[in-house]
N, C-alpha and C positions, 0 to 999 in steps of 0.2 A: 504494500500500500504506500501509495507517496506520501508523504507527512506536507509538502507543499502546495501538491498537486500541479495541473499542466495548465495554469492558467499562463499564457505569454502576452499579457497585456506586459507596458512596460510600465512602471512606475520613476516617475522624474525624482531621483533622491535628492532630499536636502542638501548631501553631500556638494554637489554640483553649483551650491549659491552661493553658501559658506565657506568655499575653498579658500585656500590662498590665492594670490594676484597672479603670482607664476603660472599655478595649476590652470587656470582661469583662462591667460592667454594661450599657453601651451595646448590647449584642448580647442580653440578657437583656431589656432594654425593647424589645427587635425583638422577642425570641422573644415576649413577654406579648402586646404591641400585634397582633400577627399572630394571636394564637389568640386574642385576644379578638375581631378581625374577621372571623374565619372560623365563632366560634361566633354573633355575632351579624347576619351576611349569610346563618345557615345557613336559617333561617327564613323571609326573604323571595324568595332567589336561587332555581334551580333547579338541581338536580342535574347536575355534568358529565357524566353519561350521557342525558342530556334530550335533546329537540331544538334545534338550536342554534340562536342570537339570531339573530335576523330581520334583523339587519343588520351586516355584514363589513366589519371595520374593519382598515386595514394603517396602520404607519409605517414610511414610506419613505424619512426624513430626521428627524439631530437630532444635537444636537452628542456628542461622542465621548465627553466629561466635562462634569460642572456648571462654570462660569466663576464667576471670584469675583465679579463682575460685570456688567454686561451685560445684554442679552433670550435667553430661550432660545428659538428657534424650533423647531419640529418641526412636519413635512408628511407628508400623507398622503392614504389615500381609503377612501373610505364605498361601499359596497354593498347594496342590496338585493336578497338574496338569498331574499325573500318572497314571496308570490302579491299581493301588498295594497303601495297607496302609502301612505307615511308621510308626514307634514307636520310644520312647526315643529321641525326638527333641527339642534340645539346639538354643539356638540363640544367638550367641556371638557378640561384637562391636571388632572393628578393627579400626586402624589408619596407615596409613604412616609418618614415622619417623623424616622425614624430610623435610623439604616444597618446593613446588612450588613456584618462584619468579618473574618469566616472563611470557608475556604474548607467548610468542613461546612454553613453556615448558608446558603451561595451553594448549595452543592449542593441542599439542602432545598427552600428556597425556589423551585428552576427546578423541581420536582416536583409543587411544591403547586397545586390545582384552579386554573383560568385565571379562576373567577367569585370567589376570594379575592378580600374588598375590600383593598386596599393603604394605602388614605389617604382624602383627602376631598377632593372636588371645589373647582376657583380656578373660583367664581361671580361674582365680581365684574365690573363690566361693562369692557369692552373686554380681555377675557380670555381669553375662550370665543369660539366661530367659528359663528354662526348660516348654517348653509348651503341652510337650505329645504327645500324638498317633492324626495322620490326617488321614483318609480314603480319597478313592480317592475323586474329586472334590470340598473337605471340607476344608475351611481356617480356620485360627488362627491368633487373636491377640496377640501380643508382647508389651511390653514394656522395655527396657535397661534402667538403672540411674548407671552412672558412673561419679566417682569422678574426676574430672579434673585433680589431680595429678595421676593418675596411668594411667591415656596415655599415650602411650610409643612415647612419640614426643622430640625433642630437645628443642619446646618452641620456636622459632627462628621464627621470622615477617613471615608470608607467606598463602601458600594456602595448607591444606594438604588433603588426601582421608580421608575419612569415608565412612565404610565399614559394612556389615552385610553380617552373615553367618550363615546357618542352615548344622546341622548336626542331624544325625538320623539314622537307620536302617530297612533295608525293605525284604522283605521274601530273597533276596541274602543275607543277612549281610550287614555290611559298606564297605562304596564305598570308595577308595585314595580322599583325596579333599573332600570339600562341597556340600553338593545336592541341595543347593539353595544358591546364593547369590546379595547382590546390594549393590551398590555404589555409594556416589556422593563426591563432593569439599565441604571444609569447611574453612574458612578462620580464623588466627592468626594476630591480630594485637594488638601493646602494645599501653597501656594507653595512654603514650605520646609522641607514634610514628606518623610517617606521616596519612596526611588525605587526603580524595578524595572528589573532587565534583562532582556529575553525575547525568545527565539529565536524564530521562529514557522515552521512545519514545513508544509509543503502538498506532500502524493501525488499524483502524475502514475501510476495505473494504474488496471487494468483487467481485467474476464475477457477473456484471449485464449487462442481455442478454432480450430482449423483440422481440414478434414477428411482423408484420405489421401492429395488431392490437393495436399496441403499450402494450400489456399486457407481464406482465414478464413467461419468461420462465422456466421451471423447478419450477414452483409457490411448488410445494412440499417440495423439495430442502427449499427455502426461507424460509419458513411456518420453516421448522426444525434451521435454523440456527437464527432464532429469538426467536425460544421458548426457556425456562428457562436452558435446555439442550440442546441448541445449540451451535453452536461455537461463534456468534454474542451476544447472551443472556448471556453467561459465562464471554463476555468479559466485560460486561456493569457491570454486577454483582461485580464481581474482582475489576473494579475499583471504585467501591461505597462502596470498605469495608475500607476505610480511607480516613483521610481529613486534613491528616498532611504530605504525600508525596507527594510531585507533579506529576502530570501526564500529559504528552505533548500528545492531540490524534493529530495525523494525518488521517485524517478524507479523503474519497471519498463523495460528495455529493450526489453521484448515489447512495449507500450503504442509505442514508436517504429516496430518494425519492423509492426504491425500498422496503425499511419498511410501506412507506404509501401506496404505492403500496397493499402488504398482507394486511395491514389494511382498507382496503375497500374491502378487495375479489377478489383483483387484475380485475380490473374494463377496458374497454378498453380504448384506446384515443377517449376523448370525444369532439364534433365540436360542440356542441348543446350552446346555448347563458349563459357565466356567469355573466351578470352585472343584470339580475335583472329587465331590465327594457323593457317596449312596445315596438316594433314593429311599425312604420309607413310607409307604401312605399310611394315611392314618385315618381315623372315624373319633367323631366326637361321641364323647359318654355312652357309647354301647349305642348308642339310636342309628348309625349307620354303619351297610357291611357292602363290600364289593361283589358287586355283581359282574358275571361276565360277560361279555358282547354279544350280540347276534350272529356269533360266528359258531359254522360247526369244528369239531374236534381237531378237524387236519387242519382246520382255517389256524384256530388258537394256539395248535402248536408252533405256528410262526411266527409268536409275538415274543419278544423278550420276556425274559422272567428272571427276577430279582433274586431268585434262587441261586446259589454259587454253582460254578460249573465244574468239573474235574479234567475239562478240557482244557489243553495248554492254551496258550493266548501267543497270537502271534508279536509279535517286533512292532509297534508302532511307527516305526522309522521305516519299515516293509509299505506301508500303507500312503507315508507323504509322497504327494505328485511333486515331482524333480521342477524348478523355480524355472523361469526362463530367461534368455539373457538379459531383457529388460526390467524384470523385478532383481536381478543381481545387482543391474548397475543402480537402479531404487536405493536397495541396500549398500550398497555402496555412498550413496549420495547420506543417506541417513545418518550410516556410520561418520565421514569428515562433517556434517555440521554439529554433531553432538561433542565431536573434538574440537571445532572451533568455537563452537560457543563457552567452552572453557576459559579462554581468554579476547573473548569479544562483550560487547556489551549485548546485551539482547533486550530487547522491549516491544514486550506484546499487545497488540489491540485486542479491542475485543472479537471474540472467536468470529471469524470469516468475515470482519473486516466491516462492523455493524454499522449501521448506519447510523452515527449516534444523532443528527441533527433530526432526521426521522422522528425514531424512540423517544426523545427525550421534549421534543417540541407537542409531541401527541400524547404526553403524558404517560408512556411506557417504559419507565424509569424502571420497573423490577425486570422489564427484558434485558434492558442493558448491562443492569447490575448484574442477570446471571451468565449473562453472555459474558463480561468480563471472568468472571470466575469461572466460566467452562474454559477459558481459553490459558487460566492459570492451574488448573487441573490438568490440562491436556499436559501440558510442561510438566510438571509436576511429575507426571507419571512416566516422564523418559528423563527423568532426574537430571534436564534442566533447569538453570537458576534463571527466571527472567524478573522482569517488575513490569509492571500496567503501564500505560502508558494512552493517551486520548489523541488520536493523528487523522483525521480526517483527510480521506484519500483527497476530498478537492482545496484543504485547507482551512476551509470555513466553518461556522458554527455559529448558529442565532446566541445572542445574549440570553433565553431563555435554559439553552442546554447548558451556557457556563457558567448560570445562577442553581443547573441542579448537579452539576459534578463533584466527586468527594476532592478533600482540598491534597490529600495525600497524591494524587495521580496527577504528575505534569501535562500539560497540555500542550499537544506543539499547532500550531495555524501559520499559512501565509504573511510574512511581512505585509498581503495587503488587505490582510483581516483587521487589522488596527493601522491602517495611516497615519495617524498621528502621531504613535510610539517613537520615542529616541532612542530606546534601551531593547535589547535581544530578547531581555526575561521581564517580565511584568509581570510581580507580587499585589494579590489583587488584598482587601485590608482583612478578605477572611480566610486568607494564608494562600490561592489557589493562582499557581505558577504558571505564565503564560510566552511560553516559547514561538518566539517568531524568527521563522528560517526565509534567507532568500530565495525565492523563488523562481528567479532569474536563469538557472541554470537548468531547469527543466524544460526550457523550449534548444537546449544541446549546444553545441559548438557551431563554429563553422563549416560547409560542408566538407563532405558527409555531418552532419548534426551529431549524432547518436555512436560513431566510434570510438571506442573504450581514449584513443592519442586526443582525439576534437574534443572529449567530453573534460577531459583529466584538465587539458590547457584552461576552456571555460571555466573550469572550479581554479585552477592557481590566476586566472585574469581577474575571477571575482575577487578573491582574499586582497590582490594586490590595488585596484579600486579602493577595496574597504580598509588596508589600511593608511592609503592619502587621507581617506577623507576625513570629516570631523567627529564620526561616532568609530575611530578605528582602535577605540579603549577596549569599545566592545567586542563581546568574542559572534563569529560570523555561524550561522548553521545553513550549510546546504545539503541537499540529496539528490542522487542518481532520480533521474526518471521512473515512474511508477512501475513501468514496464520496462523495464531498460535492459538491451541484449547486449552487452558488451562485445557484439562481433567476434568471429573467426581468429583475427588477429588481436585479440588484445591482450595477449602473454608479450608480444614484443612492444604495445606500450607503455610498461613498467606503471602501470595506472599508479597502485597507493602507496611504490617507491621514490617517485615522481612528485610526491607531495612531501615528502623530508627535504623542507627547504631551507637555508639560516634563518629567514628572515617569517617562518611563515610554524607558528605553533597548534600543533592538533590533540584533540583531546576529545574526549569520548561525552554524548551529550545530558549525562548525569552531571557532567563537573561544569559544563556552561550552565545546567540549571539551578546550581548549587552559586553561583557567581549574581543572583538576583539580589536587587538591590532591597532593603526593609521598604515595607510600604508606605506610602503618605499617609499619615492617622486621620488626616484634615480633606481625605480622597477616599470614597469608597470603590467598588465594584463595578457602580453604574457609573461611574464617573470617564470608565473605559469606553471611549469610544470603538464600538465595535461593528465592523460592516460584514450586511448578509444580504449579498443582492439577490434581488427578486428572480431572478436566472435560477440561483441554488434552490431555493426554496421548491420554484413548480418541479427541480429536478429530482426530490425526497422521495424515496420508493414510498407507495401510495396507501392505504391505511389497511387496504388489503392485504397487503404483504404481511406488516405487522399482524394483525390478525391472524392469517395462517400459517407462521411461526408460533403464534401462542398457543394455535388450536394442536400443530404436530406436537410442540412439548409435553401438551400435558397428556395426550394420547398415549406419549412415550411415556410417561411417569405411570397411568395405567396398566402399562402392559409390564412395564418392572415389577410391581407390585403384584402382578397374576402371576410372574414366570418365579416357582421355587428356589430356583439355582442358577440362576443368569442375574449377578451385577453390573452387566454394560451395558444392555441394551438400552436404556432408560438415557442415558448420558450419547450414548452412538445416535439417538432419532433428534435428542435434542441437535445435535449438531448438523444433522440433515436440515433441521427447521431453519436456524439461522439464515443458511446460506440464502432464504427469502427475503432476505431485507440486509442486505450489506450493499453495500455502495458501487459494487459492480455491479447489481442487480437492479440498479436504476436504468443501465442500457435497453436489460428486456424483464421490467417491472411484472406483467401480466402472467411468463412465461415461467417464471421464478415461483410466482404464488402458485399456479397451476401447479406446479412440480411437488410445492409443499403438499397444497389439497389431495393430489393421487395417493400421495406417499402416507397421506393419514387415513385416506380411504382404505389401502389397502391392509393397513394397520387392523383398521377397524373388523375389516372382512378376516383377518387373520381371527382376530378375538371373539368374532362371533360362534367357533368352530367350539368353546367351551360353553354350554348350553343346560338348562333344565329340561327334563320332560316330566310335566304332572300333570293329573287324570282333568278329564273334561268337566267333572263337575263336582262335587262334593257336598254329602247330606250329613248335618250335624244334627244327634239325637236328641243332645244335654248343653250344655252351658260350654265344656271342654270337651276338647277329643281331638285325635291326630287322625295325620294321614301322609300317604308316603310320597315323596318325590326323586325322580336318579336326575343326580348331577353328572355330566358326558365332560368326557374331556379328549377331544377329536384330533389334540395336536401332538406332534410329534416330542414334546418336552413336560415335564412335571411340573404341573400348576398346584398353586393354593386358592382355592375358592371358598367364598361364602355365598348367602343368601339374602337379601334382602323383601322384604315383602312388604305391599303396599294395597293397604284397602280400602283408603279413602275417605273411611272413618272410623271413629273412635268404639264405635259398639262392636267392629270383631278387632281382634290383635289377633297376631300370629308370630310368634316367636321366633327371630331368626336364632339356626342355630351355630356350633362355633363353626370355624373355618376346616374343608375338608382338603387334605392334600391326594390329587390323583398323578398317578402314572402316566404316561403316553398313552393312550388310547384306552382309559380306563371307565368304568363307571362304575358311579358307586349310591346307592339307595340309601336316603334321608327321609326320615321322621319329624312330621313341626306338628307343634304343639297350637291349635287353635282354641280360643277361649271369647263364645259370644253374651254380651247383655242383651238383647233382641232377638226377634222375632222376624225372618224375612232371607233375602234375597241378597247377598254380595259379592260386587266384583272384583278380583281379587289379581293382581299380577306380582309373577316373582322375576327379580333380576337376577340374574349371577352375578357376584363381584368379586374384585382382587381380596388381599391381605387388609388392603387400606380401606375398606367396605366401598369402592367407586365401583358404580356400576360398568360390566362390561358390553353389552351389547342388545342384542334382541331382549323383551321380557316374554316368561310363558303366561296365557291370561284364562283363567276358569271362574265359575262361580261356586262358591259355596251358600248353601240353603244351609239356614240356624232355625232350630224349633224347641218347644217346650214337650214334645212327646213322650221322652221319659220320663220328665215330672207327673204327668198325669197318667203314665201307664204306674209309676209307684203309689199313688195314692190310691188308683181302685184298687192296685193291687192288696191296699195296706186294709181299706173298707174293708174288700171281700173277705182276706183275712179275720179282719175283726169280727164281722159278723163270722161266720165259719166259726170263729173260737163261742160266739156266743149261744148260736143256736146247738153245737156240743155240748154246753157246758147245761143250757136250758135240757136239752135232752137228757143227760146224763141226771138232773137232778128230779127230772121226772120219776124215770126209770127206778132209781132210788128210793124213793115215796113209795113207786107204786110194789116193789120189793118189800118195802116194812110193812105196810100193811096184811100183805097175805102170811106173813108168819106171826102177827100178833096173834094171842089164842082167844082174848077176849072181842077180838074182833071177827073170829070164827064164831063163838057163840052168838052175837048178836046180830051176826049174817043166818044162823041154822034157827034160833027163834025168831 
């Protein structure tokens, strides 16, 4: 991610009003001397929309600054890029006369057409590099060594051209002008002239895009921008060729996990168990027991079973699929950043490069918060040391977002996010550090723009600008281009050896932000004028984004909570989500959210494969009483599920009961406990849900009927009893009577008289 971003507007620095008198005319015989050679090359040169010079000139090599002393060598090569050979081809060095002193005039200058004459050719003999006859498509080597005193410069502190120029002849004759030439800055500073400090900033990221399957996208793409000629590969290289410059990455953690990504063979999102360990299902309090599937006998003997086996187990090393050359060189790329970030600075954004103006302007400050800590975990767990860090790929940031950032994370923005600032660091009064880097060097050097030699001089032409000018106390922060390929050749331009200059101090950009001056007590927060043009704002990936990152997150938090023994899944979807709303995903806003919504779709359809099935309806005799329900669990991994139950009111409840842990393809029969005050008719549905009782998917829906029918079958029962005992006991007592009487004797005689 660029911390500047690629805005090439120019800004006219202060530096340039407040100079000294010298600096002042000095820069005005640049300005004269340039438009005088531009009006009078305009005549014989050809238009830079022309067809271009028949012959392609690079430098590949040349000292970092002019020496006060010495030869100046510069190498390079000639191309014929014509239908026709050229003969008798010279190659001459060039200089302009007089220096560049501002950073507005540096700016200018890298703008101005490539066939602007700069200066005037060192003809003199043992000068110039006679390299001979080039057939068409055929290059040549060059080399130039020229003596420091015979440049034709004033010597005056600055930034000046250096130039190259081929001249030759081809079946027309010679041509007005050069048949090839290039250009870049070269910087003059005296011994014991002013000095510069400068942090120098280089983006480790990238678009990472994955599809449902959570596999990355464009896996080819990847595969090239990690191998040794990639842009990813070039960059790692580059900065492993010194250990005495500093280097600040600003790091995406996507950009990491999308290398281990290639380096397993881009592998899908995996739900299967990582801790390693058994498997036991379980049933709450005896109320449920596993059932077996709809399968017959030979079916079920092909299912796993948790039973030990006394068969040997093969080699699991037998069973891994052999890597391919591109996940080696992955691993490869993995291995040297984890070694350099040893002794580099590293400072991560939030994970995939969030959009914080987005997030934090729409009031989804706990996205950002966790996207920061997902991307400090990601590190974490390849026991890298980073620190946070807020870098806004296009530089900017409403005053709203840096009224809600925590004060502990430096902030870095474009120099032209506060124009008004004189200092690097801005201490705002409630502690929160506000890093502004030049942004100047993001629109690249002289042509070619973007080669590692063009790009390296730009950064030593800026330092030397900033330290003429009036803020050159200050220490300067620039960075490589968002996307920045340091080219084929950029081992032979010594990029960040090139920067060990006497006069030019670098240092890693914790220690410029530690250099912030105490704040004004009598100045608050607002008092920072801060600019966010209306361009940034329409460009905020759009509320849908954010949205369908919130909605994959917590889907993923879901499905953690369902899976028994899978701790990453939960953390792995969250970081598919992000990739919705980072600031590359402004290019194609619509196509990003789309990608989050599938991906949680498919989530969901995953989840729905754990399921209830209970009876179509259910008659309650009494007040309480159960009935039975099988929890299915369809997937291929060991869930913990509960149940939730929802009746809509208060006269029945239904007991959820504890959480059941099933097998891959297991089910298992539950008992709940229903308990009704009423009389009637209700509707009843059950969800299944994780550990954390969130529901997962479809509900099963049936009615239950509640009646008082056993109450009133007990009470006739209790009547009919009762009577029963009484008309016994009335019988019995008859009976009895009528027993005493025929054995009294006196009641014989007075029946016989």
């Amino acid at each position: 991610m660029s911390v500047f971003g690629t805005d090439h507007r120019t800004m006219v620095s202060i530096d340039g009003v407040i100079g000294p008198v010298s600096t002042r005319i000095a820069a005005c015989l640049a300005t004269g001397l340039l438009a005088v050679g531009t009006v009078a090359f305009a005549g014989s040169a050809p238009a830079s929309a022309a067809e271009p010079a028949p012959l392609l000139v690079s430098i590949d090599s040349m000292p970092a600054s002019l020496p006060p002393t010495g030869e100046i060598t510069v190498t390079g090569q000639v191309t014929n890029r014509s239908k026709e050979s050229w003969t008798d081809l010279n190659v001459y060095l060039l200089t302009s006369p007089v220096p560049l002193t501002t950073d507005a005039e540096l700016a200018q200058a890298q703008r101005t057409d490539p066939l602007t004459e700069i200066g005037g050719r060192l003809t003199a003999a043992e000068l110039f590099d006679p390299v001979g006859d080039l057939e068409p498509g055929a290059s040549v080597d060059y080399t130039l060594s020229v003596p420091r005193e015979e440049l034709q410069i004033t010597g005056a502190a600055g930034v000046y051209w250096l130039g190259v120029h081929v001249l030759g002849a081809s079946e027309e004759g010679r041509l007005d002008g050069a048949d090839g030439r290039a250009r870049t800055f070269i910087p003059l500073m005296e011994p014991a002239g002013p000095r510069a400090t400068m942090s120098l900033v280089m983006p480790l990221e990238a678009g990472v895009r994955r599809d449902t399957e959570g596999r990355l996208r464009n896996l080819d793409n990847w595969q090239d921008l990690l191998g040794p000629q990639g842009r990813l590969g070039r960059l790692l290289r580059l900065s492993d060729t010194t250990t005495t410059t500093p280097v600040t990455w600003v790091l995406d953690p996507a950009v990491v996990d999308a290398a281990i990504s290639v380096a397993g063979d881009n592998p899908a999102l995996s739900t299967a168990p990582d801790d390693g360990g058994e498997f036991e299902p379980t049933a709450p309090d005896g109320n449920s027991s596993s059932e077996p599937s709809d399968q017959t006998s030979d079916e079920a003997s092909d299912e796993p079973s948790n039973e030990p086996s006394n068969e040997p187990s093969e080699d699991p090393s037998d069973d891994e699929p052999e890597l391919s050359p591109q996940a080696e060189r992955a691993t490869d790329w993995l291995a040297s950043f984890r070694r350099q970030a040893e002794r580099h600075t590293v400072l991560a954004v939030a994970y995939g490069g969030a959009d914080v103006a987005s997030m934090l302007r729409r009031t989804f400050d706990e996205l950002f918060v966790e996207a920061t800590d997902l991307s400090a975990r990601t590190m974490e767990g390849l026991d890298v040391e980073t620190s946070p860090v807020v870098a806004p790929a296009n530089g900017f940031l409403p005053r709203e977002a840096l009224a809600s950032l925590d004060t502990l994370t430096p902030v870095l923005l474009s120099e032209a996010a506060v124009p008004a600032a004189t200092e690097t660091v801005i201490e705002t009064d409630r502690g929160l550090r506000i890093v502004l880097g030049d942004n100047s060097v993001a629109s690249g050097g002289p042509t070619p723009a973007y080669r590692a030699l063009a790009l390296r001089q730009r950064i030593l032409s800026e330092a030397a600008v900033h330290a003429l000018s009036s803020n050159g106390n200050q220490p300067l922060v620039v960075s490589t281009p968002q996307l920045w390929n340091p080219g084929r050749d950029w081992r032979r331009a010594d990029f960040l050896s090139g920067l060990d200059e006497p006069w030019l101090r670098t240092v890693d950009l914790p220690t410029v932000t530690a250099m912030a001056n105490p704040p004004d007590p009598d100045k608050d927060a607002n008092d920072v004028e801060v600019s966010y043009p209306r361009a940034e704002a329409r460009a905020e990936v759009p509320l849908a984004n954010l949205l369908a990152t919130e909605e994959l997150g917590q889907t993923g938090d879901v499905l953690a909570d369902l899976l028994t023994q899978n701790d990453t899944v939960g953390a792995t979807l969250d970081k598919s989500a992000f990739l919705a709303s980072t600031y590359l995903a402004r290019k194609r806003p619509n196509a990003a959210a789309a990608a989050a919504r599938a991906s949680n779709d498919a989530i969901r359809s995953l989840m729905d494969r754990v399921r209830i099935e209970g009876p179509s309806f259910v008659t309650m005799s009494s007040e309480e009483g159960t009935f039975a329900i099988t929890l299915v669990n369809d997937l291929d991994e060991p869930v913990t599920v509960g149940v939730r139950a929802e009746t809509g009111s208060s006269d029945l409840v239904i007991a959820s009961p504890e959480d059941v842990a099933l097998g891959p393809g297991q089910r298992a029969s539950v008992r709940l406990r229903a308990t009704s005050l009423d009389v009637g008719v209700h509707s009843v549905s059950l969800l299944p849900t994780n550990s954390n009782g969130q529901p997962l998917g479809s509900a099963t829906r049936f009615n239950v009927r509640s009646s008082q029918v056993g109450l009133v079958i007990w009470i006739i029962l209790g009547v009919g009893v009762t009577l029963l005992f009484l008309a016994s006991g009335i019988r019995i007592m008859k009976r009895v009577r009528t027993r005493g009487s025929t054995r009294d004797p006196r009641l014989k005689g007075a029946a016989a008289g």
